[in-house]
C-alpha positions as a LaTeX table, in Angstrom:
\begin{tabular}{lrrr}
\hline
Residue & $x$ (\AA) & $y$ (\AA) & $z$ (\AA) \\
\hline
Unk1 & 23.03 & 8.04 & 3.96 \\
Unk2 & 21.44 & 9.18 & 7.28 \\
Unk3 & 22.52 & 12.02 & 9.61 \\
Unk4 & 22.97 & 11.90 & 13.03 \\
Unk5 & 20.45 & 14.24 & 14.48 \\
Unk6 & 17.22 & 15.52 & 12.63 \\
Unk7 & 18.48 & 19.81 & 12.87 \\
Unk8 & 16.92 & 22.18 & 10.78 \\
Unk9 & 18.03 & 20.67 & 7.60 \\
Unk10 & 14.78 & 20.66 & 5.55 \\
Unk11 & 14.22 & 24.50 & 5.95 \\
Unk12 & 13.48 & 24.39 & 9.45 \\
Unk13 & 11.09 & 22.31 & 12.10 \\
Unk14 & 8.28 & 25.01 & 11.41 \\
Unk15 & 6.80 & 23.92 & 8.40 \\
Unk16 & 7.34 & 19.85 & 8.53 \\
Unk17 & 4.81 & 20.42 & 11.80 \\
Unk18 & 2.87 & 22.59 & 9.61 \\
Unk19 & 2.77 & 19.78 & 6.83 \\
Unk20 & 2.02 & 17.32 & 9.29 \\
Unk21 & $-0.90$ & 18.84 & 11.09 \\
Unk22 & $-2.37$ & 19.62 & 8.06 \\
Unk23 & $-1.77$ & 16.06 & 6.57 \\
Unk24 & $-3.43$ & 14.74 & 9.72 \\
Unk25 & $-6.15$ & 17.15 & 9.94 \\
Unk26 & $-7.43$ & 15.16 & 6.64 \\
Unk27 & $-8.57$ & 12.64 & 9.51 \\
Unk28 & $-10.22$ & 15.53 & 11.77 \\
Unk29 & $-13.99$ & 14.84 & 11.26 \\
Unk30 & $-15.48$ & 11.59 & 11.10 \\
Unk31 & $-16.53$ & 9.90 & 8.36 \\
Unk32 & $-19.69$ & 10.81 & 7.26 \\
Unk33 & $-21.92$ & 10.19 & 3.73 \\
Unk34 & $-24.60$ & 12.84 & 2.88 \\
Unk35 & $-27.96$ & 11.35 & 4.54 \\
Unk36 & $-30.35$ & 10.67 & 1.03 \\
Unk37 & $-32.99$ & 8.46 & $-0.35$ \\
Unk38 & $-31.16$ & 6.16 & $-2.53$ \\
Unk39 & $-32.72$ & 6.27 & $-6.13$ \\
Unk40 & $-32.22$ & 4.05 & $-9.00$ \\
Unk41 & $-29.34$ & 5.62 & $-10.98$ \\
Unk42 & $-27.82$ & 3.91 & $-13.88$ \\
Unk43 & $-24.89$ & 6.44 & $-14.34$ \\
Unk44 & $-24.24$ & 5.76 & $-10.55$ \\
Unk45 & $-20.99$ & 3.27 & $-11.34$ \\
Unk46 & $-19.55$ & 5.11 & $-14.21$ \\
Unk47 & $-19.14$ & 7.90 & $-12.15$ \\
Unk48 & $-17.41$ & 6.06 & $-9.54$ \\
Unk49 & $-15.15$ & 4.60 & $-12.28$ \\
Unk50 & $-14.50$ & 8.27 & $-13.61$ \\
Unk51 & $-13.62$ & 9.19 & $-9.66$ \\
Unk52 & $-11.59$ & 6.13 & $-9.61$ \\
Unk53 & $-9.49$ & 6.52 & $-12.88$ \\
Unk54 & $-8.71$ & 10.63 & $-11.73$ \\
Unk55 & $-5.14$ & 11.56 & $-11.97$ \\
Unk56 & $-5.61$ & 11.94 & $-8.08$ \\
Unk57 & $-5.95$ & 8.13 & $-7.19$ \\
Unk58 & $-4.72$ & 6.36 & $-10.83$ \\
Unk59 & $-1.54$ & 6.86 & $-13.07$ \\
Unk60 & $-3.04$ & 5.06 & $-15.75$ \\
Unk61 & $-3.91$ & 7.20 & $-18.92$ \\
Unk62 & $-7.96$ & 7.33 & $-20.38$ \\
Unk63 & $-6.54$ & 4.86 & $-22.90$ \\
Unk64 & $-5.10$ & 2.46 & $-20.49$ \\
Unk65 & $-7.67$ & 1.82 & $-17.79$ \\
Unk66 & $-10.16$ & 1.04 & $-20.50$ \\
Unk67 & $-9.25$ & $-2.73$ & $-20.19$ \\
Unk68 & $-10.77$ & $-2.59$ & $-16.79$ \\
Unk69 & $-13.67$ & $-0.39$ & $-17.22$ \\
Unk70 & $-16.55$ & $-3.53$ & $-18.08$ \\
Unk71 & $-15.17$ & $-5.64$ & $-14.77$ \\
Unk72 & $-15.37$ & $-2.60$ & $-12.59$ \\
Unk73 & $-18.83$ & $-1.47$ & $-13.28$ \\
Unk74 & $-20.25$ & $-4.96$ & $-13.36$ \\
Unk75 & $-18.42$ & $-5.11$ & $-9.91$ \\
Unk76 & $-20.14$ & $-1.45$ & $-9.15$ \\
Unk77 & $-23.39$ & $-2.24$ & $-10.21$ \\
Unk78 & $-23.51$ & $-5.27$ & $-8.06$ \\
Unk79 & $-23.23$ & $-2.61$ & $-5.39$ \\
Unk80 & $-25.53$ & 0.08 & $-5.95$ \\
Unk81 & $-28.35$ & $-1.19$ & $-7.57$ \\
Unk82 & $-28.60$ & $-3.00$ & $-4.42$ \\
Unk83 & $-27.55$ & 0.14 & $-2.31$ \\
Unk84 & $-25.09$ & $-1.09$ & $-0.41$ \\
Unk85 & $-21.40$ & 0.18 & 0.21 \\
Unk86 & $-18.90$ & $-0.27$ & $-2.96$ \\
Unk87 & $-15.74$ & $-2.52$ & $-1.46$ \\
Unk88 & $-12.88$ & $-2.50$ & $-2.39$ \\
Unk89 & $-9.75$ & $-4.63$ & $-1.79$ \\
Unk90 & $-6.65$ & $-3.10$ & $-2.13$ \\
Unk91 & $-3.30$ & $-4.98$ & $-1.55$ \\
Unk92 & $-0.79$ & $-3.50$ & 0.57 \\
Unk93 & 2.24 & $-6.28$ & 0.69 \\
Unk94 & 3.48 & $-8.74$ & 3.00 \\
Unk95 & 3.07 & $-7.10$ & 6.09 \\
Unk96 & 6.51 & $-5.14$ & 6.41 \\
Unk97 & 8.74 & $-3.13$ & 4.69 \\
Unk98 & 11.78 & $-3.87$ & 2.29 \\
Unk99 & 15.78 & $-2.70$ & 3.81 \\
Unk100 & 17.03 & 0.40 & 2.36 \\
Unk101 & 20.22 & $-1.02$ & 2.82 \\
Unk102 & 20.61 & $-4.78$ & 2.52 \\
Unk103 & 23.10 & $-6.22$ & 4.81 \\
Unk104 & 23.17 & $-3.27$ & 6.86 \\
Unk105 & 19.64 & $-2.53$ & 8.64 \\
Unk106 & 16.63 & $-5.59$ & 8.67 \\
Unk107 & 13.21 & $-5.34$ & 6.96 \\
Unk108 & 11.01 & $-3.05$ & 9.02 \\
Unk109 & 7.58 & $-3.91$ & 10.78 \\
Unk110 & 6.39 & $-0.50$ & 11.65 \\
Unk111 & 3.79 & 1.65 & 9.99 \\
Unk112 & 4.59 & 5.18 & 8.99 \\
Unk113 & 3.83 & 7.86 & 7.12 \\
Unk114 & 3.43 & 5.74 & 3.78 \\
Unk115 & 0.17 & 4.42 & 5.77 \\
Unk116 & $-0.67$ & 7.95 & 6.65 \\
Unk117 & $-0.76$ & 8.90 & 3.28 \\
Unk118 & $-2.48$ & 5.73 & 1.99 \\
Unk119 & $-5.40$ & 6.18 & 4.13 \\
Unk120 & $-5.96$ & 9.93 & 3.54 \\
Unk121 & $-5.98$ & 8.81 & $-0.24$ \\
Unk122 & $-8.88$ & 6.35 & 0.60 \\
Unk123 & $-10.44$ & 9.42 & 2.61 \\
Unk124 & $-10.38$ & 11.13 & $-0.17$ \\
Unk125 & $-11.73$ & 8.84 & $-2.54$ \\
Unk126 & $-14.70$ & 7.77 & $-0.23$ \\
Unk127 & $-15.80$ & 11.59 & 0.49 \\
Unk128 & $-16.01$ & 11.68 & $-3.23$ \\
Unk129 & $-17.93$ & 8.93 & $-3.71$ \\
Unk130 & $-20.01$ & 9.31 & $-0.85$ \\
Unk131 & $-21.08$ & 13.03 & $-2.13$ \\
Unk132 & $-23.53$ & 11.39 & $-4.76$ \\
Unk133 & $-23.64$ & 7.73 & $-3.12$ \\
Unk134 & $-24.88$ & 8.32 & 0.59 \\
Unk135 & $-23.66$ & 4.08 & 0.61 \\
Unk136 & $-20.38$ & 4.94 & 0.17 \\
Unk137 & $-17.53$ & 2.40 & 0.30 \\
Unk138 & $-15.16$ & $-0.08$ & 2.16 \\
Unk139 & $-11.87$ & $-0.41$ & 1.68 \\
Unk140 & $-10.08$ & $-4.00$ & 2.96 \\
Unk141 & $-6.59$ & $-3.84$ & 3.14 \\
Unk142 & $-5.01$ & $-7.16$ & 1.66 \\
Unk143 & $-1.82$ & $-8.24$ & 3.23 \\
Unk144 & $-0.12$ & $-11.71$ & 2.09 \\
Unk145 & 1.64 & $-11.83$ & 4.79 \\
Unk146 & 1.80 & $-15.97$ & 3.86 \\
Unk147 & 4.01 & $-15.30$ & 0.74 \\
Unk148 & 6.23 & $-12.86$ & 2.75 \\
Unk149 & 6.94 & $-16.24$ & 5.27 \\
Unk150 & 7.27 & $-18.73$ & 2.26 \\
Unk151 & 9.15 & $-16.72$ & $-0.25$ \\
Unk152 & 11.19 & $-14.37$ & 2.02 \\
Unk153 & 11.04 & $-16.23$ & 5.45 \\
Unk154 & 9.65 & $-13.57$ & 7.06 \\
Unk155 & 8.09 & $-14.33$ & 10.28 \\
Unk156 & 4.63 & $-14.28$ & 10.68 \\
Unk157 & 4.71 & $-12.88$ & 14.09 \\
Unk158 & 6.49 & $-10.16$ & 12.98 \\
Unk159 & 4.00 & $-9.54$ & 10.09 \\
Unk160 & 0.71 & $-9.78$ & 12.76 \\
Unk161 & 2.73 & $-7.08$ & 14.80 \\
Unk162 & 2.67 & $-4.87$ & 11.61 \\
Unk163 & $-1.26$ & $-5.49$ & 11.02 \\
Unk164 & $-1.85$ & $-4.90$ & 14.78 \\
Unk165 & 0.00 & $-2.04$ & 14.49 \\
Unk166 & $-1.85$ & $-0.95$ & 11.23 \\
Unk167 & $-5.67$ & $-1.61$ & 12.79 \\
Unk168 & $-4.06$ & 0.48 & 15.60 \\
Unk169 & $-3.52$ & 3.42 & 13.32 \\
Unk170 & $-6.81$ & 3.17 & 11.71 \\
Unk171 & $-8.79$ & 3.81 & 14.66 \\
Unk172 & $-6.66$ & 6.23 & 15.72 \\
Unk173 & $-7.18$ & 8.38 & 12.26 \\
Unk174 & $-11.00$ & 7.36 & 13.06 \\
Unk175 & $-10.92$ & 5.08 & 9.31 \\
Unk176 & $-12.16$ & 2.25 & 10.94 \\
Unk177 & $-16.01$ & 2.37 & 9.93 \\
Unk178 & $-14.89$ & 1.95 & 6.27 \\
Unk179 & $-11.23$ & 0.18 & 6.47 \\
Unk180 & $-10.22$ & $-3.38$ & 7.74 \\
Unk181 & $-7.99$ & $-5.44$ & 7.08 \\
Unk182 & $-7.96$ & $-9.00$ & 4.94 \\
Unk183 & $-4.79$ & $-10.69$ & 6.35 \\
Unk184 & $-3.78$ & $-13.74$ & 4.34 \\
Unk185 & $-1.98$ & $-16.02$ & 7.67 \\
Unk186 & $-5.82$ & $-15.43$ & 9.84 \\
Unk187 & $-7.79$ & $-17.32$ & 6.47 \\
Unk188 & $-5.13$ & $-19.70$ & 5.16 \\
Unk189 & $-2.48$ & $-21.54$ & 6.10 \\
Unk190 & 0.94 & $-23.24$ & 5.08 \\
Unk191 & $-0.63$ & $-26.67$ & 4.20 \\
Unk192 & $-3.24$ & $-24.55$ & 2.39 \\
Unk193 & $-0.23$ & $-23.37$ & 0.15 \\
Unk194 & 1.74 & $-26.15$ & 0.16 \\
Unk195 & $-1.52$ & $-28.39$ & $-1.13$ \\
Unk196 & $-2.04$ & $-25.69$ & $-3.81$ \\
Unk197 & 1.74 & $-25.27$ & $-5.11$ \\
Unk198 & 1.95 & $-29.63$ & $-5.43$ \\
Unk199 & $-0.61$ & $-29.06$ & $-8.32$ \\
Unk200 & 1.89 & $-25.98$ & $-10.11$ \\
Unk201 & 5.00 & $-27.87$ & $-10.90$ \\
Unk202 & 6.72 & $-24.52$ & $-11.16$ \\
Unk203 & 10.53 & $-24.28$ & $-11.39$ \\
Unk204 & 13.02 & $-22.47$ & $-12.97$ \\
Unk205 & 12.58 & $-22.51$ & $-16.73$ \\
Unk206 & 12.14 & $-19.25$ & $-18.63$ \\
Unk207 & 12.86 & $-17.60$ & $-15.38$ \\
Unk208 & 16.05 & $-15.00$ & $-15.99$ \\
Unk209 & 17.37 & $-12.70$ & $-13.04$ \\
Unk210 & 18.08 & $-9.22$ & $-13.76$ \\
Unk211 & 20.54 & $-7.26$ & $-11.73$ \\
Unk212 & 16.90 & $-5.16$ & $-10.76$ \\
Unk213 & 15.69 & $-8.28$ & $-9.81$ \\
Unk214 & 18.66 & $-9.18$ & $-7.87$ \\
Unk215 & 18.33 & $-6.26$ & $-6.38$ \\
Unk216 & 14.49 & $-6.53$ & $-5.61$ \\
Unk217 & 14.88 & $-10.09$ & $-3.90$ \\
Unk218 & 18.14 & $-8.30$ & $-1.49$ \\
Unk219 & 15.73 & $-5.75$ & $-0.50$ \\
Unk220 & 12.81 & $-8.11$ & 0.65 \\
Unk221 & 15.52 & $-10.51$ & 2.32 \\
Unk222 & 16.86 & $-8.07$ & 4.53 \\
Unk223 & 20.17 & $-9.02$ & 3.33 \\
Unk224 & 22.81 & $-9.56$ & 0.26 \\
Unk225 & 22.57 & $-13.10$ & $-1.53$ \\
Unk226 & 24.09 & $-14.81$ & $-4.50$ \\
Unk227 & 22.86 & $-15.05$ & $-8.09$ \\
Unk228 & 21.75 & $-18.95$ & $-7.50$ \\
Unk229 & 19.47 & $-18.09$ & $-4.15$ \\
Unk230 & 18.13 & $-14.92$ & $-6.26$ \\
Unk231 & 17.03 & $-17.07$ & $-8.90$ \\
Unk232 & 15.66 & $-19.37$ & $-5.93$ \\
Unk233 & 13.22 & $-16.68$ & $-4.90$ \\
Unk234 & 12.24 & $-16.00$ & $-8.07$ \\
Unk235 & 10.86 & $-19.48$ & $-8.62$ \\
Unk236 & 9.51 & $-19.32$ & $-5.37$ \\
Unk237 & 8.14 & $-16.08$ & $-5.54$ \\
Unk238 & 5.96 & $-17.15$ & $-9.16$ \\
Unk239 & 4.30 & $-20.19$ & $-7.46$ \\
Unk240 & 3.65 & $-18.76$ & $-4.17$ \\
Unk241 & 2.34 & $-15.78$ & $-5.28$ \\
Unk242 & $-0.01$ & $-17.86$ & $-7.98$ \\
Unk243 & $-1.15$ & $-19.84$ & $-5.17$ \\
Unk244 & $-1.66$ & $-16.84$ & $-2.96$ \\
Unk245 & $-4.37$ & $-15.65$ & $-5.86$ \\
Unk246 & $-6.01$ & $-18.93$ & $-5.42$ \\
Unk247 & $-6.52$ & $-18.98$ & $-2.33$ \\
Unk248 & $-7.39$ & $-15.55$ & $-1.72$ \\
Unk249 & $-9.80$ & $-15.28$ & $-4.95$ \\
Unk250 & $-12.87$ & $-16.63$ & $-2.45$ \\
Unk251 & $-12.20$ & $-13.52$ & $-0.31$ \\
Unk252 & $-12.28$ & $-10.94$ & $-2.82$ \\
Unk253 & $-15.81$ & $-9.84$ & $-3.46$ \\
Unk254 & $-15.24$ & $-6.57$ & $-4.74$ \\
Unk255 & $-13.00$ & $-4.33$ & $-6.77$ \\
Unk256 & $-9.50$ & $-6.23$ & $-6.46$ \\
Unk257 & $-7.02$ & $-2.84$ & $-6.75$ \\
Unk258 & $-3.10$ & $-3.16$ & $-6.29$ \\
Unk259 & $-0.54$ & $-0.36$ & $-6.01$ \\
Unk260 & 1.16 & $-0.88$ & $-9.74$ \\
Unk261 & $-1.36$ & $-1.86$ & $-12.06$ \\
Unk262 & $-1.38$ & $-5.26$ & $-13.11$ \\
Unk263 & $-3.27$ & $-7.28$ & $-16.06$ \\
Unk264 & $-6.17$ & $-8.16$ & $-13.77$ \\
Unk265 & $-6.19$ & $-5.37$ & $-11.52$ \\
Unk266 & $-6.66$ & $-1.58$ & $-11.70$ \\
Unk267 & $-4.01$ & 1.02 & $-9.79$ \\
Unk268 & $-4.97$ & 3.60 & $-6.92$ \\
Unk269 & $-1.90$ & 5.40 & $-5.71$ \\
Unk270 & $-0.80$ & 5.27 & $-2.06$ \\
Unk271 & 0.04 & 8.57 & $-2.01$ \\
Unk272 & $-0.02$ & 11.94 & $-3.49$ \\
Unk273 & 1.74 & 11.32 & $-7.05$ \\
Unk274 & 2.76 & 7.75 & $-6.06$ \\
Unk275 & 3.01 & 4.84 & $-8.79$ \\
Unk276 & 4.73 & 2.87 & $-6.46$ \\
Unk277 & 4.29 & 0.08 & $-3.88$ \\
Unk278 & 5.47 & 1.71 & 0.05 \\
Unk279 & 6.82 & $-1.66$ & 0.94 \\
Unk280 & 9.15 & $-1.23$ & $-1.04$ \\
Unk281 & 10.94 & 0.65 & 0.95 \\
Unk282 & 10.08 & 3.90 & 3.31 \\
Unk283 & 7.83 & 6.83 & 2.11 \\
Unk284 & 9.94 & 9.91 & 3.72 \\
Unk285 & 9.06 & 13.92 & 3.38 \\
Unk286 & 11.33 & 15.19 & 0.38 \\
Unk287 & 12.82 & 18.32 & 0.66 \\
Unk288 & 13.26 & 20.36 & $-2.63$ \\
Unk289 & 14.96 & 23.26 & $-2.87$ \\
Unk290 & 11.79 & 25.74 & $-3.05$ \\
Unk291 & 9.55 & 25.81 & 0.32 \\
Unk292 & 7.22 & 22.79 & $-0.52$ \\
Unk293 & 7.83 & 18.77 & 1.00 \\
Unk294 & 6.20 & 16.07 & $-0.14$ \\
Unk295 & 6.06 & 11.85 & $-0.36$ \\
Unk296 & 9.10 & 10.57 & $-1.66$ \\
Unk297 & 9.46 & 6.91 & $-1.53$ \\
Unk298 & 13.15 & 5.47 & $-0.10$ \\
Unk299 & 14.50 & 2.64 & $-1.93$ \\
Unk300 & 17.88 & 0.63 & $-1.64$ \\
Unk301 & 18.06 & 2.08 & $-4.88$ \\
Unk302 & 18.00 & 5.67 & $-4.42$ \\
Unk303 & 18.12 & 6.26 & $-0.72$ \\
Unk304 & 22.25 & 7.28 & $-1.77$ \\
Unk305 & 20.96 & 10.17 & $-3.14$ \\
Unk306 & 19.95 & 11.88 & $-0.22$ \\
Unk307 & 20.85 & 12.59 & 3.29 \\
Unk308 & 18.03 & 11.43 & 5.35 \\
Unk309 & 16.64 & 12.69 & 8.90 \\
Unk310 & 14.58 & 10.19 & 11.62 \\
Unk311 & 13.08 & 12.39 & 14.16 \\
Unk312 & 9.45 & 12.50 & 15.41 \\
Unk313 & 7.52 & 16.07 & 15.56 \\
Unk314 & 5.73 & 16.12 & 19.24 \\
Unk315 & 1.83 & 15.97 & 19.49 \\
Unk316 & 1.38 & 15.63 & 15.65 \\
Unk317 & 1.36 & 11.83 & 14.68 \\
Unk318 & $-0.71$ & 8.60 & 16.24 \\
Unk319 & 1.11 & 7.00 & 18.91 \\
Unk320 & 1.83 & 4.49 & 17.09 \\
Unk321 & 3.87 & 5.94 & 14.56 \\
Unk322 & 7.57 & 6.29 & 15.43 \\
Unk323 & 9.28 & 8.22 & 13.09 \\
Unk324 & 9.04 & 10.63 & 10.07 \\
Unk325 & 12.05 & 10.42 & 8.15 \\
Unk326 & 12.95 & 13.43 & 6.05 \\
Unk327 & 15.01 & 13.66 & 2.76 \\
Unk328 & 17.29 & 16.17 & 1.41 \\
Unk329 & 18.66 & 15.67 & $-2.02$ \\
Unk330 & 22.88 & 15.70 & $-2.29$ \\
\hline
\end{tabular}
């Protein structure tokens, strides 16, 4: 449920504008590798895989992110034995973010926190990389904004707003020399899909729709739906998504990373502690019942669970983001 008013419900205004200068000041010098003669080093992309794989940016055990360990230093390799930047392409979602209460408020198109956070974790990673490879990386944010119209009918208007919005926030955090975006709608199109999905023959078979799932397909909607749509989507979802990979799979020409690990592709957490994707819902500032916040991400599934705050600290954030919501369990 939300409150009214944002009042000093969190501990007091004090130390969320202490949290978010400091979470801001992350962005407060520019981008800047150590100036060095690049020399031949062949340990050079196992220790970007061991940076990659660190608690910090992966949830995946040692034992786990073994599977992608020979693709990712191939990928690496192709990089620095040639001396050039490592990229990386890291999907994001559709462009927007799911309701946290179906029904009841739309899918939202604005950028937050959640992106905050996600591109002081890239900050991160490339200062560490970039403090023994002067090339250092490039991170292209991947948004399908393409599925989100053909599964979900999202607009693709409103999606462009969100990726305006989002190349608007990385200049003002000064992340544009080593983040851009990869937006599915400006190199493909709906005949490009439709062409694609004609060669799937995709339908329902084998295809069962948990309650979760349910659930999942309400939040990306915007709205409540019956079992027979639900299933619907899911269909949809498996053949559009497949031909999404297709088409995108000429674009990718680096380390393909998503927010939840998947067979083919290797986590990096959007934020601090985060094995989850933000658009699923709204990354908020948790309040616990000791002096520290943190990222907590807001779900139609556990946004009952707390009373939650909108308000916007003065003179901390970019311009362009319009709210900070804050979270205080029940």
């Amino acid at each position: 449920m939300f409150g009214r008013r944002a009042a000093d419900n969190i501990g007091g205004r004090p130390r969320v504008r202490e949290y978010l200068s400091a979470l801001m000041a992350s962005f407060s010098s520019p981008y800047a590798p150590a100036k060095a003669e690049l020399a031949a080093d062949a340990d050079l992309p196992e220790r970007v895989f061991d940076v990659l794989t660190n608690r910090e940016f992966c949830y995946l055990s040692k034992t786990r992110v073994a599977a992608y360990r020979g693709d990712i230093l191939r990928l690496v390799a192709n990089a620095t034995t040639q001396g050039t930047p490592i990229d990386f392409y890291y999907d994001i979602g559709g462009g927007y973010h799911a309701t946290l209460r179906p029904g009841v408020e739309d899918v939202s198109f604005t950028v937050g926190i959640a992106e905050i956070f996600m591109l002081r974790q890239i900050r991160r990673f490339a200062n560490r990389i970039a403090a023994f490879y002067p090339a250092g990386v490039r991170f292209h944010l991947v948004i399908d904004n393409l599925c989100a119209h053909l599964i979900n009918d999202i607009p693709v208007e409103r999606t462009l707003s969100y990726c305006g919005a989002l190349r608007e926030l990385i200049r003002q955090t000064s992340m544009h020399e080593i983040v851009d975006l990869l937006v599915e709608s400006e190199h493909t199109s709906v005949p490009d899909f439709e062409r694609v999905r004609a060669t799937l023959g995709a339908d329902a078979a084998g295809i069962e729709v948990t309650l979760q799932q349910h659930r999942n397909v309400e939040r990306f909607l915007g709205r409540l739906c019956g079992e027979e749509e639900a299933l619907a989507r899911c269909v949809r979802y498996r053949e559009v998504t497949t031909a999404s990979e297709r088409l995108l799979e000429p674009f990718i020409r680096g380390v393909h990373m998503t927010q939840r690990a998947t067979p083919g592709t290797l986590c990096f957490r959007p934020f601090p502690g985060g094995d989850s994707r933000i658009q699923s819902g709204e990354v908020g500032l948790r309040s616990a019942s000791g002096p520290q916040l943190g990222p907590i991400l807001l779900t139609s599934a556990n946004v009952g669970e707390y009373m939650c705050y909108r308000d916007r600290p003065a003179d901390v954030l970019p311009g362009v983001v319009p709210h900070v919501t804050y979270a205080v369990p029940l």
